[in-house]
C-alpha positions in Angstrom: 33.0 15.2 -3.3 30.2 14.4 -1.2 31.3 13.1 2.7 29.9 10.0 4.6 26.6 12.0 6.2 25.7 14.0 3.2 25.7 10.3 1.3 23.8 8.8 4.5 21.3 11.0 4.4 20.7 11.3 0.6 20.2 7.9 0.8 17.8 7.1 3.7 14.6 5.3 2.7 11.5 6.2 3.5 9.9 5.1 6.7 6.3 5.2 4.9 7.2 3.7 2.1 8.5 0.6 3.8 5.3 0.3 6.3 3.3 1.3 3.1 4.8 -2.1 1.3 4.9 -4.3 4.4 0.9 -3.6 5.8 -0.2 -4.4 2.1 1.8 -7.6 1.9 0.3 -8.3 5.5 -3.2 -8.3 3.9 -3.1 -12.0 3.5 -3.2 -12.4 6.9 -4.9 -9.2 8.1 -6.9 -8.1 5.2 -8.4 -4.5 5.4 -6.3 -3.7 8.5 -3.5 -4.2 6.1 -4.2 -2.8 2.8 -5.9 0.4 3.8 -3.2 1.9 6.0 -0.9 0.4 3.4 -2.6 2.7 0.8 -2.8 5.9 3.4 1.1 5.0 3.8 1.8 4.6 0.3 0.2 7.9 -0.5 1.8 10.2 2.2 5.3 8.6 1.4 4.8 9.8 -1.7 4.4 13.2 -1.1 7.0 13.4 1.6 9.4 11.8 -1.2 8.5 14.8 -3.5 8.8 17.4 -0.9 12.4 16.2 0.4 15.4 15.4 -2.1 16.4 14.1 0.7 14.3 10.7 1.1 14.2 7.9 -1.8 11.7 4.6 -1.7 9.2 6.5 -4.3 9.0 2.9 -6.3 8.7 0.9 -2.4 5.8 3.3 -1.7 4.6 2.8 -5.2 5.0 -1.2 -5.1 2.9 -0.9 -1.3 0.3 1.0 -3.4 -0.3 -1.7 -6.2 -0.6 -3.9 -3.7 -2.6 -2.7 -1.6 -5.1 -1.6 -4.8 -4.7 -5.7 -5.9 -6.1 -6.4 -2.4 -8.6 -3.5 -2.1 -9.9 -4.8 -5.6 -9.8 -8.4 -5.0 -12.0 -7.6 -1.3 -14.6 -5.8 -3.5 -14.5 -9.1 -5.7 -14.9 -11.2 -2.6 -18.2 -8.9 -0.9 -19.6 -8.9 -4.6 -19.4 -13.2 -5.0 -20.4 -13.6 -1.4 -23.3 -10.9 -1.8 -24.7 -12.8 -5.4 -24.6 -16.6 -4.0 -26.5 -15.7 -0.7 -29.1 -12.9 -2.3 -28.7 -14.6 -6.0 -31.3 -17.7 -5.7 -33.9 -15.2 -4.2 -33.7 -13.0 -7.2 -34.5 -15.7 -9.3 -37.6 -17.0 -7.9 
C-alpha cells in the first residue's frame, strides 16, 4: 500500500499545465501575451507529463492548448477583417 508522499507526489499537477490554461484564458484581456506563452506552456507540459509518471494535468495542458488555438485562430480572424475593410474599398475601384 502506497504511503502519504508516494500518493503526494503521484498526484502533483503540473506547474505548466496550469500557467498553460490560465495565460490562454487571460487572452481576453491580454491577447497575444496570453495565448502564445499559453501554447509554449501547453506544449512543454505535455512533454514533461510524458517523460515523468510522476506529474498528471495532461488534459489542463491540453484544455490551455485549445484555448489558446481558439484565440490564436480568432486573432488571425480579427487581422484578416480589419486588413479587408481598410484595404477592401481600394481594391474595388
Amino acid at each position: 500500500m502506497p504511503d502519504a508522499n508516494e500518493q503526494a507526489e503521484r498526484a502533483k499537477t503540473s506547474g505548466l499545465a496550469i500557467a498553460s490554461l490560465t495565460l490562454s484564458c487571460l487572452s481576453v484581456l491580454i491577447g497575444p501575451f496570453g495565448f502564445i506563452p499559453g501554447i509554449i506552456c501547453g506544449r512543454i507540459a505535455q512533454e514533461d507529463i510524458r517523460k515523468n509518471p510522476n506529474l498528471s494535468g495532461d488534459g489542463i495542458a491540453r484544455a490551455g492548448l485549445i484555448v489558446g488555438y481558439v484565440f490564436l485562430a480568432l486573432t488571425v480572424l480579427w487581422f484578416i477583417a480589419v486588413i479587408g475593410f481598410v484595404f477592401g474599398p481600394m481594391l474595388l475601384h
